[in-house]
C-alpha positions as CSV (number, residue, x, y, z in Angstrom):
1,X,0.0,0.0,0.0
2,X,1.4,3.5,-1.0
3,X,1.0,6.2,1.9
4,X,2.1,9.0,-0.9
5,X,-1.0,10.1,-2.5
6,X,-1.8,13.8,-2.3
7,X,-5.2,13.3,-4.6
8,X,-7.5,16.4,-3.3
9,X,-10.5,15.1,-1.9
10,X,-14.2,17.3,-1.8
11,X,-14.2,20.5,-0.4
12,X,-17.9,20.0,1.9
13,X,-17.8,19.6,5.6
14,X,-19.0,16.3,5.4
15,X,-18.9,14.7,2.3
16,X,-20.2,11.7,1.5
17,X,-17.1,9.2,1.4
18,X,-18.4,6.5,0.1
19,X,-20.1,5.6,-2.8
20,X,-23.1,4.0,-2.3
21,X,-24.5,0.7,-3.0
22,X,-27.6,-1.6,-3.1
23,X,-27.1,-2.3,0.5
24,X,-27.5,1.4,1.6
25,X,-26.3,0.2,5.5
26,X,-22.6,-1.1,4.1
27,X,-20.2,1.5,3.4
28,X,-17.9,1.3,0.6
29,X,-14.5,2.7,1.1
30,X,-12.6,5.1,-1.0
31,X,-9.2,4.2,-1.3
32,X,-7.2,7.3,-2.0
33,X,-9.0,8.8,0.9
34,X,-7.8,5.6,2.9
35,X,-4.9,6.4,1.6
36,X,-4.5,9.9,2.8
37,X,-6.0,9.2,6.3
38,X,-3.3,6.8,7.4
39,X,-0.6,8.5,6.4
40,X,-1.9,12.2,7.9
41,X,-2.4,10.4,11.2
42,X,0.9,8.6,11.2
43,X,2.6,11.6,10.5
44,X,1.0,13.2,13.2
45,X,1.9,10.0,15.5
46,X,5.9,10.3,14.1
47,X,5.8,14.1,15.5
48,X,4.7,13.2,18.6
49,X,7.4,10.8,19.4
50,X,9.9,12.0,17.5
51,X,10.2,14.5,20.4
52,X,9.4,11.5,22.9
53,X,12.1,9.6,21.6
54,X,14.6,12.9,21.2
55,X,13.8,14.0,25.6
56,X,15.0,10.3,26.7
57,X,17.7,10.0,24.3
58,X,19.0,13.2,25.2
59,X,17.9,13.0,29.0
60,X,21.4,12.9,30.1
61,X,22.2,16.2,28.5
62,X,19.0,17.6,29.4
63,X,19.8,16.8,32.9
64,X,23.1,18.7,32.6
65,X,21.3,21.7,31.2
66,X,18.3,22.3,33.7
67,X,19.1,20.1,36.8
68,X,22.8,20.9,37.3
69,X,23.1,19.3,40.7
70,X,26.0,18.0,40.5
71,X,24.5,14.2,40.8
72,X,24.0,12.5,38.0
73,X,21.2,10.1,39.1
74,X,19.4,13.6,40.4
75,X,19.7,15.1,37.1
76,X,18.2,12.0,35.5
77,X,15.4,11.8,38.0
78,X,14.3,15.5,37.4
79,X,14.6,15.3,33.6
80,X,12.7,12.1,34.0
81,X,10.2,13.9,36.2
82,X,9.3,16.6,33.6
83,X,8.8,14.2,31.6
84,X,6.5,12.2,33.5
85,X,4.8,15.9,34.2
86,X,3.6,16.0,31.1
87,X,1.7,12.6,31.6
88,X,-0.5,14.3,34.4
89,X,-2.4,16.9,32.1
90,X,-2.9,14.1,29.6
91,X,-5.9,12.4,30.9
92,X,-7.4,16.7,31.0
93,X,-6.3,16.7,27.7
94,X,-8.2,13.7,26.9
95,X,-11.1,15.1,28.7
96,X,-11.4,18.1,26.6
97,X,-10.3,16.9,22.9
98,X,-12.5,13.2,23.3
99,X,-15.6,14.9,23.8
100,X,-15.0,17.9,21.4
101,X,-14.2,15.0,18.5
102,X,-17.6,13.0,19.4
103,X,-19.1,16.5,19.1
104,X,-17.6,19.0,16.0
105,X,-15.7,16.4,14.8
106,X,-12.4,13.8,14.4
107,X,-10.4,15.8,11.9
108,X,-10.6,19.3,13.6
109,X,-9.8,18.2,16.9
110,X,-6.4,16.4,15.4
111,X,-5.8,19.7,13.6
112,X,-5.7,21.5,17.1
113,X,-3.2,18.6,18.7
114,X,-1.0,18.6,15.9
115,X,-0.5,22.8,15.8
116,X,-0.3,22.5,20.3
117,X,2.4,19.8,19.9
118,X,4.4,21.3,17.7
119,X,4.5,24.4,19.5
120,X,5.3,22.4,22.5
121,X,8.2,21.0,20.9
122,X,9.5,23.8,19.2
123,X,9.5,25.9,22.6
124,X,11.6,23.3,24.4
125,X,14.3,24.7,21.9
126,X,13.8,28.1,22.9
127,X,14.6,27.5,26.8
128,X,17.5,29.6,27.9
129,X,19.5,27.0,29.9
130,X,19.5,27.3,34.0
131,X,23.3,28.8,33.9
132,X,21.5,31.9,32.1
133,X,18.1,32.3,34.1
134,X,18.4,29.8,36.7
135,X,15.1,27.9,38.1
136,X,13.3,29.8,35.3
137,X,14.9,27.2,32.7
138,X,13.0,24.3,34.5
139,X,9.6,25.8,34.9
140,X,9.9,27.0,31.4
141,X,10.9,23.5,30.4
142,X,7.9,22.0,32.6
143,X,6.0,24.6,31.2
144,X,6.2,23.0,27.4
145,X,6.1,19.9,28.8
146,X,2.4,20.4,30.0
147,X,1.3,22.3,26.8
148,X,2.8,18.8,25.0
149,X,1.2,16.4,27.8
150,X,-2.1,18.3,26.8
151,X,-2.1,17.9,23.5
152,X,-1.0,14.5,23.0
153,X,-4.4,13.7,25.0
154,X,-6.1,14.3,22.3
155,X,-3.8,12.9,20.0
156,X,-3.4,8.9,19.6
157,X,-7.1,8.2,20.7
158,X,-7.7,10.3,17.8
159,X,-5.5,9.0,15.2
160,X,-6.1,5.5,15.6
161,X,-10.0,6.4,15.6
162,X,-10.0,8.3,12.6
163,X,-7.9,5.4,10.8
164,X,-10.2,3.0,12.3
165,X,-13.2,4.7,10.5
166,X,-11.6,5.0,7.5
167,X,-10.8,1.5,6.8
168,X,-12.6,-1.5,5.7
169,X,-13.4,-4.3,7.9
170,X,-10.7,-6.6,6.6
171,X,-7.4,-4.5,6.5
172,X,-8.3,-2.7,10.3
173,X,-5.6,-4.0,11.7
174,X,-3.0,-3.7,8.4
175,X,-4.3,-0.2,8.1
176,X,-4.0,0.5,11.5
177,X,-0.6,-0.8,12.2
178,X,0.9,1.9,10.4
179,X,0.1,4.2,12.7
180,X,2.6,3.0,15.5
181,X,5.3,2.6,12.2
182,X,4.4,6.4,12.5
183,X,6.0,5.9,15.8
184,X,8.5,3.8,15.6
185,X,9.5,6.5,12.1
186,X,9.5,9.4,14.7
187,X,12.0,7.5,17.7
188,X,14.3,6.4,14.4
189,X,14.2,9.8,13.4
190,X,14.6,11.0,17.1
191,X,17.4,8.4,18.0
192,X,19.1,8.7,14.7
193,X,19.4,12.2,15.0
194,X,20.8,12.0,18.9
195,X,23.3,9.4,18.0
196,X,24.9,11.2,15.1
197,X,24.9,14.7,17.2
198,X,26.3,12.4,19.8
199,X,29.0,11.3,17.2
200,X,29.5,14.9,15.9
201,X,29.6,16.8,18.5
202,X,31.5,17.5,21.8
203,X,30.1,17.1,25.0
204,X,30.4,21.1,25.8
205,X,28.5,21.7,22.2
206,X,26.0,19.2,22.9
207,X,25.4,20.7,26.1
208,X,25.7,24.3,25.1
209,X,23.4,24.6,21.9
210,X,23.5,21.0,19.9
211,X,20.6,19.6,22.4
212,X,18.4,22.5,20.7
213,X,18.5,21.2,17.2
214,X,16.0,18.4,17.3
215,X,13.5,20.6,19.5
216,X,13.8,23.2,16.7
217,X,13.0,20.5,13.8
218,X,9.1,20.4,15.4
219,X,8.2,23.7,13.7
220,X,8.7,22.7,10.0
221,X,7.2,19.4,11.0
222,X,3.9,20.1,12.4
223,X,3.1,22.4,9.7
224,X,4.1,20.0,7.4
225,X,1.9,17.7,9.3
226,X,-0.8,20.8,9.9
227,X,-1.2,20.9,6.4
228,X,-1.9,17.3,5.6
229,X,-4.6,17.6,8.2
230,X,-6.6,20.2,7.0
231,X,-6.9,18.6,3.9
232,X,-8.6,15.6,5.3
233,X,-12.9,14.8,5.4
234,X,-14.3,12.9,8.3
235,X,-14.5,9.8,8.7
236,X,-17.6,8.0,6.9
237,X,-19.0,7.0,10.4
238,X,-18.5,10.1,12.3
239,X,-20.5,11.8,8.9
240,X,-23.5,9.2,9.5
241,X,-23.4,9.8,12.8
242,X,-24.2,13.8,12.2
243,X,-26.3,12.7,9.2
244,X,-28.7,10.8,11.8
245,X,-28.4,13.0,14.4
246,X,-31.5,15.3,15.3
247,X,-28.8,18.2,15.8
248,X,-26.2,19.2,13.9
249,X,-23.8,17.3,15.8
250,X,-24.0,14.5,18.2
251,X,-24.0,15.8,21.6
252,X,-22.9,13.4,24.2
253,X,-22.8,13.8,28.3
254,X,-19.4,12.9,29.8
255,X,-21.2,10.6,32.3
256,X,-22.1,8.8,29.2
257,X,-18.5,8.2,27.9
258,X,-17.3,6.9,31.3
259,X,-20.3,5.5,33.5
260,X,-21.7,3.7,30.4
261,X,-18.9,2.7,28.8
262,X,-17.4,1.3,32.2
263,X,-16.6,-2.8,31.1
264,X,-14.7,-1.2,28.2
265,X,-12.7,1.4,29.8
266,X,-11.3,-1.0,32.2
267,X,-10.2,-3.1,29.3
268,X,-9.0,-0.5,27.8
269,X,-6.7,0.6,30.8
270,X,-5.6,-3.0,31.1
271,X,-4.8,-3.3,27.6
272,X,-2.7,0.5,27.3
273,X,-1.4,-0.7,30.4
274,X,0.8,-3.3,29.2
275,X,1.2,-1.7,25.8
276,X,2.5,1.3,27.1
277,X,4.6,0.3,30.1
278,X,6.6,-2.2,27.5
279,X,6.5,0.5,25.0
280,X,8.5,3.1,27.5
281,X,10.3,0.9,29.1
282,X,11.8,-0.6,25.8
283,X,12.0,2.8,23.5
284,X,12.1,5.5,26.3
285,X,14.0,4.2,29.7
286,X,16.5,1.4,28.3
287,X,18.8,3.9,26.1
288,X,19.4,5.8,29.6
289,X,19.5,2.3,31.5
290,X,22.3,1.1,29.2
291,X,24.3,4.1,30.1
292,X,23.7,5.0,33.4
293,X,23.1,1.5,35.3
294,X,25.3,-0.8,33.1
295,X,28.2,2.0,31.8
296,X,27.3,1.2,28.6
297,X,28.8,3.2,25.8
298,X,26.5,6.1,24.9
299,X,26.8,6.1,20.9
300,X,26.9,2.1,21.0
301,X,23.8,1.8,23.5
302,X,21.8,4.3,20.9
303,X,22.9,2.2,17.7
304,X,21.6,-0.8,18.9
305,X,17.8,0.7,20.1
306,X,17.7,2.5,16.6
307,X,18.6,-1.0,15.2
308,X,16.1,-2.6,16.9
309,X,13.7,0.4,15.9
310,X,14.4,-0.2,12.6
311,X,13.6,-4.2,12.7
312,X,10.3,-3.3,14.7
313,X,9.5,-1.4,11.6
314,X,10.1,-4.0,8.8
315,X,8.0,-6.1,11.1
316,X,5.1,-3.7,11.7
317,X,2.7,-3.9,8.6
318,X,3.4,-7.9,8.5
319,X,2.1,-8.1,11.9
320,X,-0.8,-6.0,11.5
321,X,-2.3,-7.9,8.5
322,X,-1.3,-10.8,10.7
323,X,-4.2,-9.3,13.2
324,X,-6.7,-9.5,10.0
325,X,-5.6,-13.1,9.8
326,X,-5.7,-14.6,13.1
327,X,-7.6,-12.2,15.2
328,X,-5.8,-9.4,17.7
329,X,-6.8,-11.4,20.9
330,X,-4.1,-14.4,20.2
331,X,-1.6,-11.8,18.9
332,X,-2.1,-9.6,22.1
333,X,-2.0,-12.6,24.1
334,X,1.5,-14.0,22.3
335,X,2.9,-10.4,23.8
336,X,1.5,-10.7,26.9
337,X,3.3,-15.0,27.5
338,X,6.0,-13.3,26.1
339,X,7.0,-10.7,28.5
340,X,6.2,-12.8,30.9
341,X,8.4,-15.7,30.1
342,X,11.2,-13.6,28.4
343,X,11.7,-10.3,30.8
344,X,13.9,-11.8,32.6
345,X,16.2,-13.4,30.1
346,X,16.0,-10.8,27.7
347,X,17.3,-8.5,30.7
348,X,20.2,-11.2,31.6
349,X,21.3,-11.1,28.1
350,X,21.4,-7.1,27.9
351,X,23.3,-6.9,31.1
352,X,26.2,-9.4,29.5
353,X,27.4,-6.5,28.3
354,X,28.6,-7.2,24.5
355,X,27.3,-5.8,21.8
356,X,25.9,-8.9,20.3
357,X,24.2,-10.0,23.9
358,X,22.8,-6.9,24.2
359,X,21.6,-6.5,20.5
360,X,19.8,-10.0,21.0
361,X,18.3,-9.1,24.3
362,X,17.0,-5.7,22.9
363,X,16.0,-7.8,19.8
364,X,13.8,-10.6,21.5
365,X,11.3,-7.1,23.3
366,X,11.3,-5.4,20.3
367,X,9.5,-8.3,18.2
368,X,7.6,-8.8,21.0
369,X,6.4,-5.3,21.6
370,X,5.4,-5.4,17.5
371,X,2.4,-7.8,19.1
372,X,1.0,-4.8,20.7
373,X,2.2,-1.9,18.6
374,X,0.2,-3.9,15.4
375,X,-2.7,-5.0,17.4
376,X,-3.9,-1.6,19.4
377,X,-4.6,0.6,16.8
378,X,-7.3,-1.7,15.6
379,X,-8.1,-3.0,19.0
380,X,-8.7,-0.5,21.0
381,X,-11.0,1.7,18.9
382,X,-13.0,-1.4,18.5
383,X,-14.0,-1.3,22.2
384,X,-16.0,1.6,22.1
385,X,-19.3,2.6,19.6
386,X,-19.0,5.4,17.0
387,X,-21.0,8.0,19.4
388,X,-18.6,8.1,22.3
389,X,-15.5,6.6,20.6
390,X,-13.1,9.3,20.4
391,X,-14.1,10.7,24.2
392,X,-14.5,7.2,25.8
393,X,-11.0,5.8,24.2
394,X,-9.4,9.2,24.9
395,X,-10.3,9.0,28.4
396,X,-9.4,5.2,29.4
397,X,-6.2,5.9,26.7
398,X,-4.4,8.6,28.8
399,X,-6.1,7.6,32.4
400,X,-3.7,4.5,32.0
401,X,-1.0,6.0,30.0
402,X,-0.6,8.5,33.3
403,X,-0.6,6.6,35.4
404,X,1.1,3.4,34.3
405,X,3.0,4.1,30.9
406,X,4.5,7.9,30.7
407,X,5.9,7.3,34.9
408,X,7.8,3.8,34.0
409,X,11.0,5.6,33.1
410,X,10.8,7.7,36.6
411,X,9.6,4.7,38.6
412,X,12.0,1.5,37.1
413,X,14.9,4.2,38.1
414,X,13.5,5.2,41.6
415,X,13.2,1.2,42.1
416,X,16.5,0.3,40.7
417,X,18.0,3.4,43.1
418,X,16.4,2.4,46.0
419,X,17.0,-1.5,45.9
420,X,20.3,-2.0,43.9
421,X,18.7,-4.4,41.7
422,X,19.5,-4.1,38.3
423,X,16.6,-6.9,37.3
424,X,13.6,-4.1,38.2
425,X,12.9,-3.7,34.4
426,X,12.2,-7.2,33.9
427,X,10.0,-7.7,37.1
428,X,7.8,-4.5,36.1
429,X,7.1,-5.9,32.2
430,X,6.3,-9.0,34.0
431,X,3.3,-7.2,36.3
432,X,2.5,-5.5,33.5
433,X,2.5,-8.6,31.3
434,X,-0.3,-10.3,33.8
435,X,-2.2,-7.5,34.0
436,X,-2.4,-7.5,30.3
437,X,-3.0,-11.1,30.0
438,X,-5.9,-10.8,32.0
439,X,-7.6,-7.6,29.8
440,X,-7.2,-9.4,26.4
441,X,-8.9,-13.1,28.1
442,X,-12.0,-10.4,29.2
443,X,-11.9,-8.6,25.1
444,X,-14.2,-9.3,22.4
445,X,-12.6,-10.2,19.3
446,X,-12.6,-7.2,17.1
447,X,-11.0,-8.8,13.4
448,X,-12.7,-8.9,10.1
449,X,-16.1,-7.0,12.1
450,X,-17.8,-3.8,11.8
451,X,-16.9,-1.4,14.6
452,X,-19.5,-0.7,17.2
453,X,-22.0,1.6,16.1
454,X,-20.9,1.4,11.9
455,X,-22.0,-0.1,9.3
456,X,-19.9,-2.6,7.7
457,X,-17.0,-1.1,5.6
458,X,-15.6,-2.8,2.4
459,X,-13.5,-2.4,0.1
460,X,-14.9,-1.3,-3.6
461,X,-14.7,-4.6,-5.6
């Protein structure tokens, strides 16, 4: 499937995207719209942790720059911290953004993310450093932290809804997988940026003004992205929804999105749960693990996460038409005996030391983290009907994300501080791993079936 086609689509608010058949409940897709839906949304995703994965690359350096205490652990624990900050306001941000996309719609409410994010981002690069304006530097820092926390509430719920919408019954989960290739695009681009400043640069430039340089990148990128937005329609189920509606928009209670939507929102946590605290752990805490816990060489440590990066990617789309196949549940559940069974070896093999050891060991939760990062996109979405979609999986998306996902950097190195024991990682994939397990035994299989609330969506024959 190409994700380059710019074709134009209708100028209306809500146009009808779909051509209609003798069945007037199924909905026929439009491909080039398909098309251009995936690939706006994972563009949007790559933004958004392209500066994830550029903060915890970089952490040691940012550490340096706004936390100069003198202690290195310290530094790492507030640069962690602030990042972790931005985790708090995300579950807000879901609060507002959700709703708003039930109610005016899915494409102007990723519009607004995408323009807050990038101007997140691109202030980070602004920041005089705390040598210039002292504690300023890290309220300004935690300031852009908590505009970007805000934002991205809004964000992933949104994208994978939209794509979910968009595509036919049969390809949800091929379709949808590109969105976290969106992500994994944004930490290669992230990591492969850090390492080759890293490789380039002296520590005292790094420090001084080469940290700046990926921040700076968001600006160009979310208009970029911005752009690709705006020229999207909604989605054809969020336009019957209106169409049917006595008002001009579907107006939902909040009470309805959480209180009626209850069974699925705890799925939903239990599902991000273990998505997300693999997902940081893996991509966000191990790069600064390598280097501070095991004295790993810095540029080395980085090559082999961007290697891995770059395997998970090859990987991605197979696995998510592997969803369409077999169904996410057993794919979900795969991830879930994996890290269960694995953590601990993986970890063992990553703390050898050698390059090949800890390229293996890296390796081995990479592929299995491609069980979640092809599965959710199609899954979650799936849990929730058309009329509270966006609000309801916004809400149970950042709730856990908060809570479990956006702290594991800041809690694995508080645990591995306080006890000494270097296994901490493996131990917390493991909870999380159970946790999961038990989520995807409760879930509905979602494959080759209409979402709630849709009509069925094919493919034009």
């Amino acid at each position: 499937m190409s994700l380059l086609d710019t074709t134009p689509g209708p100028p209306s608010e809500y146009p009808a995207p779909a051509r209609p058949t003798d069945a007037p409940d199924v909905t026929v897709t439009d491909p080039a719209l398909v098309r251009r839906a995936v690939k706006a949304a994972a563009l949007g995703n790559a933004m958004e942790w392209f500066d994830f994965g550029v903060y915890s690359y970089i952490a040691v350096t940012l550490g340096k720059v706004f936390f100069p205490s003198g202690n290195p652990t310290a530094q790492l624990l507030s640069t962690f911290g602030a990042f972790a900050a931005a985790f708090l306001v995300r579950p807000l941000g879901g609060t507002v953004f959700g709703p708003l996309g039930d109610r005016i719609g899915r494409q102007k409410v990723l519009a607004l993310t995408m323009v807050m994010m990038a101007a997140g981002t691109f202030a980070i690069g602004l920041i005089p450093s705390y040598g210039s304006i002292g504690v300023g530097a890290p309220l300004l820092l935690l300031a852009a932290r908590l505009v970007q926390g805000f934002s991205t509430g809004g964000e992933y719920a949104g994208a994978s809804t939209f794509i979910a919408e968009y595509a036919p019954d049969k390809r949800r989960g091929f379709l949808g997988s590109w969105l976290e290739f969106g992500t994994l695009a944004g930490y290669v681009g992230g990591a492969g940026l850090v390492t080759l400043m890293t490789a380039l640069l002296s520590t005292d430039d790094l420090t001084s003004w080469g940290w700046r340089i990926p921040f700076l990148i968001a600006g160009p990128m979310g208009i970029i992205g911005l752009y690709l937005r705006l020229r999207l329609e909604e989605t054809p189920a969020f336009a019957a929804e209106v169409a049917k509606s006595e008002a001009s928009r579907p107006k939902v209670p909040l009470r309805e999105m959480v209180t009626g939507q209850w069974r699925a929102l705890l799925l939903c946590v239990g599902l991000v749960l273990v998505f997300n605290v693999t997902d940081y752990m893996l991509l966000s805490y191990m790069p600064s693990y390598l280097t501070s816990e095991l004295e790993y060489d810095e540029t080395h440590g980085l090559l082999v996460v961007l290697g891995v990066m770059a395997l998970m990617m090859v990987v991605q789309p197979f696995a998510g038409a592997l969803t369409d196949r077999v169904g996410r549940r057993p794919v979900i559940a795969a991830g879930c005996a994996g890290f269960l069974l694995l953590s601990v070896p993986a970890l063992l093999l990553i703390r050898q030391g050698s390059l090949v050891a800890v390229a293996l060991g890296m390796a081995a939760l990479g592929l299995l983290l491609v069980c979640f990062t092809a599965a959710m996109p199609s899954a979650l979405p799936a849990l929730f009907p058309t009329r509270v979609r966006y609000g309801s999986l916004s809400i149970g998306f950042n709730v856990s994300v908060s809570l479990f996902g956006g702290t594991t950097p800041l809690v694995v190195t508080a645990l591995v501080g306080a006890t000494g024991d270097l296994m901490m990682p493996a131990y917390y994939m493991m909870v999380a791993a159970v946790i999961g397990g038990f989520a995807v035994w409760r879930m509905t299989e979602s494959a080759g079936r209409p979402l709630p609330g849709s009509a069925p969506s094919v493919e034009p024959r």
